[in-house]
C-alpha positions as CSV (number, residue, x, y, z in Angstrom):
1,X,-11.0,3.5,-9.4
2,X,-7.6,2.8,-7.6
3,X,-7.4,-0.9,-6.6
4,X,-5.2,-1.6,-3.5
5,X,-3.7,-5.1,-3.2
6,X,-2.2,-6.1,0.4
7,X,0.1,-8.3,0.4
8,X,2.1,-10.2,3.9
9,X,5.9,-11.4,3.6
10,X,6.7,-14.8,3.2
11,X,8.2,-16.7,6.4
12,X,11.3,-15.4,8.4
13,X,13.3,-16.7,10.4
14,X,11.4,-15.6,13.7
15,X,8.5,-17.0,12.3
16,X,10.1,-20.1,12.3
17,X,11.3,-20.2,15.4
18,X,8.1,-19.4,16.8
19,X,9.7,-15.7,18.2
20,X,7.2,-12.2,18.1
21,X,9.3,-10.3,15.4
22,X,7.8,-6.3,15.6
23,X,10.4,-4.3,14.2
24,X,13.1,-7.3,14.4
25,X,15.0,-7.2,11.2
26,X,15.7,-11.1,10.3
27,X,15.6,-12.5,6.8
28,X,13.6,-14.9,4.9
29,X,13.8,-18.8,5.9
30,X,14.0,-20.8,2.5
31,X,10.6,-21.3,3.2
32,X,9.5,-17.7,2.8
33,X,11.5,-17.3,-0.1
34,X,9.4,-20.4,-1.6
35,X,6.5,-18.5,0.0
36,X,7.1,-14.8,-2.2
37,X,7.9,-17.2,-5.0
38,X,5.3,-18.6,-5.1
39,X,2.6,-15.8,-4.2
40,X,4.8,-13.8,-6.7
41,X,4.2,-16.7,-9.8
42,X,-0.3,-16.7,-8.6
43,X,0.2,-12.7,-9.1
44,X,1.9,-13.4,-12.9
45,X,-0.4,-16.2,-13.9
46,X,-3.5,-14.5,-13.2
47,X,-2.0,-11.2,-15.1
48,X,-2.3,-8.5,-12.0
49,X,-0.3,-5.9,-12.9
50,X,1.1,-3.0,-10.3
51,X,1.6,0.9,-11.2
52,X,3.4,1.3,-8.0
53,X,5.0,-1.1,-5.3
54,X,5.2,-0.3,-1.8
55,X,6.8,-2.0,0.8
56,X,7.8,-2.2,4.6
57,X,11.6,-1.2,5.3
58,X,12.1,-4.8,7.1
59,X,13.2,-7.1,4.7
60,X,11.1,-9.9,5.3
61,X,8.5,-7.4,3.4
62,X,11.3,-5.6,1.1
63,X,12.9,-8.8,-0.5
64,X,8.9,-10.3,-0.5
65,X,8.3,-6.9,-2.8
66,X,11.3,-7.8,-5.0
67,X,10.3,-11.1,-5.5
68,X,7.0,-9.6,-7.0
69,X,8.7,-7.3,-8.8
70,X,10.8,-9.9,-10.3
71,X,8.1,-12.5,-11.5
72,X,5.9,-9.4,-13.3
73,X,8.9,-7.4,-14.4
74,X,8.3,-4.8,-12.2
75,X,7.6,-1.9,-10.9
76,X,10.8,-1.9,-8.9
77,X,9.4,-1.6,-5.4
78,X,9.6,1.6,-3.2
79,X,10.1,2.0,0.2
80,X,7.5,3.2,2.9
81,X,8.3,3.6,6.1
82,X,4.8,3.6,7.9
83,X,3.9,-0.2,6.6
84,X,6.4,-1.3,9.6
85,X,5.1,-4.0,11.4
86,X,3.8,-3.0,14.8
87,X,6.1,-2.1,17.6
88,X,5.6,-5.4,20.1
89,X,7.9,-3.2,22.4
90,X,9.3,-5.5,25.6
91,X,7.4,-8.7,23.9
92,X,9.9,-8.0,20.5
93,X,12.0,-11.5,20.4
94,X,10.4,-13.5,22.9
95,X,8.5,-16.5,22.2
96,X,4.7,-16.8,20.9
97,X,4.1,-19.2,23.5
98,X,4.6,-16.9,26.6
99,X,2.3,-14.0,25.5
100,X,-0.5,-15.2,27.7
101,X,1.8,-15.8,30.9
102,X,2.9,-12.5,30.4
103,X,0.2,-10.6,29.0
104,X,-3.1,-11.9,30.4
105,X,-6.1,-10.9,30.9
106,X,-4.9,-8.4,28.5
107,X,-4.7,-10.3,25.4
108,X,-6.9,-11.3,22.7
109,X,-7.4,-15.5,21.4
110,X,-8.1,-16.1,18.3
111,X,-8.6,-19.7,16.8
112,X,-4.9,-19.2,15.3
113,X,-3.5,-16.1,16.8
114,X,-3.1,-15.0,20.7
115,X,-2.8,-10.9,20.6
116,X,-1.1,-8.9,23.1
117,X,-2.9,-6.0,23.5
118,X,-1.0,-3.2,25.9
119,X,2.2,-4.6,27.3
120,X,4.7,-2.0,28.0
121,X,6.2,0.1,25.0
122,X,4.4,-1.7,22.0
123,X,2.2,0.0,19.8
124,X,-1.7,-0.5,20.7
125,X,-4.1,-1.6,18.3
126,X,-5.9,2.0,18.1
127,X,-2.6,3.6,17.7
128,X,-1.7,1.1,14.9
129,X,-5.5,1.9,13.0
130,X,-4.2,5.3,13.1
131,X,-1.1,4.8,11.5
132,X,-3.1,2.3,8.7
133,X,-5.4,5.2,8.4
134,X,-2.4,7.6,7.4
135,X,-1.1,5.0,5.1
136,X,-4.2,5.1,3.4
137,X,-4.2,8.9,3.3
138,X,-1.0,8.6,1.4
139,X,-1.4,6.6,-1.1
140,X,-4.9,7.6,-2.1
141,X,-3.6,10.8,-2.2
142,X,-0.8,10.3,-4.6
143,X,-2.9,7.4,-6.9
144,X,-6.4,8.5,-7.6
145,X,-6.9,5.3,-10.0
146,X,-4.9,2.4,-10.9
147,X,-3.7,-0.5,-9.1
148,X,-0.9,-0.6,-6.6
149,X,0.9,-3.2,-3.8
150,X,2.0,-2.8,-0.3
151,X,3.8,-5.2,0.9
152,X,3.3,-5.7,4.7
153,X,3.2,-7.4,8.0
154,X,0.0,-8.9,10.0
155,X,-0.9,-7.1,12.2
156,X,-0.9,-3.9,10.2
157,X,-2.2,-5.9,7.1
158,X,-5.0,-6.3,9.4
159,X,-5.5,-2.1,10.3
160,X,-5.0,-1.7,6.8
161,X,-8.0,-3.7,5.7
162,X,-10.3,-2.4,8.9
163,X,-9.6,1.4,8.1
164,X,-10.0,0.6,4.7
165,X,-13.4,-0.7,4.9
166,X,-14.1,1.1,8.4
167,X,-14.4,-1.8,11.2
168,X,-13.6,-1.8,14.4
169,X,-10.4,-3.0,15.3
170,X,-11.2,-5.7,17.6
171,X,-13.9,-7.5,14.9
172,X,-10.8,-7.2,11.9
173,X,-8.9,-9.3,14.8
174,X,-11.2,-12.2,15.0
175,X,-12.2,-11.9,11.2
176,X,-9.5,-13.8,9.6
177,X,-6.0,-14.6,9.5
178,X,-3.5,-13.0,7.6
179,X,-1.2,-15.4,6.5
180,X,2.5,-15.2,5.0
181,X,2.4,-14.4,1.3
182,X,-1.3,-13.9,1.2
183,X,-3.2,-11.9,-1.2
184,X,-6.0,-8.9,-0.3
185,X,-7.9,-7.0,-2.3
186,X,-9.1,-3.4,-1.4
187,X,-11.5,-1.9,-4.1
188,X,-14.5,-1.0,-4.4
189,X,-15.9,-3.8,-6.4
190,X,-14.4,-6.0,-3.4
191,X,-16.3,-6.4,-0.1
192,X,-15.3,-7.0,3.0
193,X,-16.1,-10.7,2.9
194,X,-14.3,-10.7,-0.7
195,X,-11.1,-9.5,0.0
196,X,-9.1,-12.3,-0.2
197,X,-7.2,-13.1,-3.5
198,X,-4.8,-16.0,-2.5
């Protein structure tokens, strides 16, 4: 049985400044780094061990991997291109606070999260399914058994989990929130109601 653990970044520094990050390259703030370290230390004390590491090419994700790495002496993380975080095309770098000004009625509220849904040049939530769907693909494909890490973003944590166990998009949305450093569980001894680790 191949176990698949999903793990988000800790904070960066777009995340801070309450800023829509997509594809936005920034780095940890010190509190992400305390974040991974901490999410990191949970993952050595209760003895889950990796055969393989993946991780987004942003380093929010990549130094989150490392930190992992670090605390359970390894596997040193490799890189994957498709667990990018979305594309928020023109919303990339403006702030959180103006996505219903410029995005409604197209949006989504959540008790914590307000989603932009189609503004112009981001990915849509159907195209990123699809993209979670081929990561998937991938990885099944290459570990049959086992237990491995990908280290992602939210919103494609999120596609991850719904292709994974085959909901519709729009439910995974209003399901939960996918907090920095968090912890998922993909198996098949793990429902969709048990997914979350820490």
């Amino acid at each position: 049985m191949l176990k698949i653990y999903l793990a988000r970044h800790g904070q960066d520094e777009d995340n801070a400044e309450g800023l829509l990050n997509g594809h936005r390259d920034r780095p940890l703030t010190e509190k992400g780094i305390a974040q991974a370290k901490e999410v990191a230390e949970k993952i050595r004390q209760s003895e889950i061990r990796f055969d393989v590491i993946y991780a987004s090419p942003l380093q929010r994700a990549f130094v989150t991997a490392e930190m992992i790495a670090g605390a359970i002496g390894g596997p040193i993380p490799q890189m994957l291109p498709d667990l990018i975080e979305r594309d928020f095309g023109v919303m990339s770098g403006l702030p959180q606070a103006e996505i219903e000004a410029r995005c409604a009625p197209d949006i989504l509220k959540t008790n914590t999260i307000t989603y932009f849904l189609s503004p112009e040049g981001a990915e849509t939530f159907p195209q990123l399914l699809e993209r979670a769907t081929r990561v998937l693909k991938e990885v099944t494909s290459m570990h049959a058994d086992g237990s491995i890490l990908l280290v992602t973003h939210g919103d494609l944590g999120k596609m991850i989990y719904a292709a994974y166990y085959q909901l519709e998009w729009l439910d995974v949305l209003q399901k939960f929130h996918f907090g920095n450093s968090e912890l998922l569980e993909l198996s098949a001894t793990s429902s969709p109601e048990e997914t979350h680790v820490f």
